[in-house]
N, C-alpha and C positions, 0 to 999 in steps of 0.2 A: 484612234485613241478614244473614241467615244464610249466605248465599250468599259473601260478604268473608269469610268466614272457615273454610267446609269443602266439601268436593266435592259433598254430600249434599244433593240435593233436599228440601227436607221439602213434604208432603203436599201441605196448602195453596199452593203454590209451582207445583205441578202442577196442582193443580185450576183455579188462576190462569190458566195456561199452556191449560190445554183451553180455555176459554170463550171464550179473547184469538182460542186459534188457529180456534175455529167461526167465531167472528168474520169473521172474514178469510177462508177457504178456499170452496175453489169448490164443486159438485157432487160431484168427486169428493174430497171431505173435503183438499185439497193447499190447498198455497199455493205462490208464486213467492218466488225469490231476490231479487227485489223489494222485496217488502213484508216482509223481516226486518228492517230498519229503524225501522221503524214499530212492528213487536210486540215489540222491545224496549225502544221508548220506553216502550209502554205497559206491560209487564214492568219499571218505573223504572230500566232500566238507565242507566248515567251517560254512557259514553264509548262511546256510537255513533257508527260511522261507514259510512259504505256500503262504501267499503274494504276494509277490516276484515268487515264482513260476509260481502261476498263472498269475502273469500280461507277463511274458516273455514267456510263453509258448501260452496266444492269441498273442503275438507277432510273433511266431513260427506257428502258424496253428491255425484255424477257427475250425476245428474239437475237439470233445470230447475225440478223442481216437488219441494217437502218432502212426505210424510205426518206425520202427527204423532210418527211413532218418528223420523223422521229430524229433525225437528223438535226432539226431546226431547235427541237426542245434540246437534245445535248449539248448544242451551241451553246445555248444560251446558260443552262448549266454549267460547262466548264468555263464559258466567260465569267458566270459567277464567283465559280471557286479562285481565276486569277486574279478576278480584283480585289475579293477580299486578300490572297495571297499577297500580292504586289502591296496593296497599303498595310499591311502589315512589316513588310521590309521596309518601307519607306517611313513610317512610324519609330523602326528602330535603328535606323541610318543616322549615324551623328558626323558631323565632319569634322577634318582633323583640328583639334583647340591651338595648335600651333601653325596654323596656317598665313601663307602669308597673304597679305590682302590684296594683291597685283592680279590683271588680268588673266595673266599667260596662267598663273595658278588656279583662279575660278576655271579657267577654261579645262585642267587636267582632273580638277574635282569631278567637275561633270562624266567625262568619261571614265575614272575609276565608278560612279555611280553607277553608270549605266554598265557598265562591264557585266557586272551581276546576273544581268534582265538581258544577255548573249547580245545587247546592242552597240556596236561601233561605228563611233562615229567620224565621218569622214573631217577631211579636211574643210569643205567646202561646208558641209554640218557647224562646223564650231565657228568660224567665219559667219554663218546665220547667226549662231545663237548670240555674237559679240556684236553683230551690229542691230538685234533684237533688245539685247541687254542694254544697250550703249556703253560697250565697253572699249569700242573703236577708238 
């Protein structure tokens, strides 16, 4: 989650990024404009679109093929683009004025919230967040 909130890669994030991009790349260590879709899904990103891929990544490089430095700056571009995306959903998210104030209903807020952002959350998920909340 670090990524929603500062331009800064941390570590981890990166070493994520190398293993996704082995993954995928060819012989000559590249990958295709293609399959950035794909290793952002697996990077959890939320608001993929091939679109959007494509237009940030000629934004990233002239070439048909990434290395992983040009790889890294796209990263860090389309993480830009989702988190101003995402706080801007979250900026115009109101919850419902007739709500009622019990847990079990905080707890259903939350997941229509995240529904949006393709996140579900499990059982054992909301079970955290009520005994994070103290709504136990």
């Amino acid at each position: 989650l670090d990524r929603y909130y500062t331009d800064l890669v941390p570590a981890e994030d990166v070493q994520r990024m190398r293993v996704i991009f082995s993954r995928f790349s060819n012989s000559n260590f590249e990958i295709t404009k293609e399959e950035l879709p794909e290793l952002l899904g697996r990077l959890c990103f939320f608001l993929v679109t091939a679109e959007k891929c494509n237009q940030i990544a000629k934004e990233s490089t002239q070439f048909e093929a990434l290395d992983f430095n040009d790889f890294q700056d796209f990263y860090e571009r389309y993480a830009h683009y989702e988190r101003q995306n995402l706080h801007g959903r979250l900026k115009r998210w109101r919850p419902n004025p007739y709500a009622r104030e019990d847990a079990d209903f905080a707890l259903q807020n939350i997941r229509q919230t995240m529904r949006p952002f393709s996140v579900v959350s499990t059982s054992n998920t909301m079970n955290d967040i009520r005994e994070v909340a103290g709504l136990k």
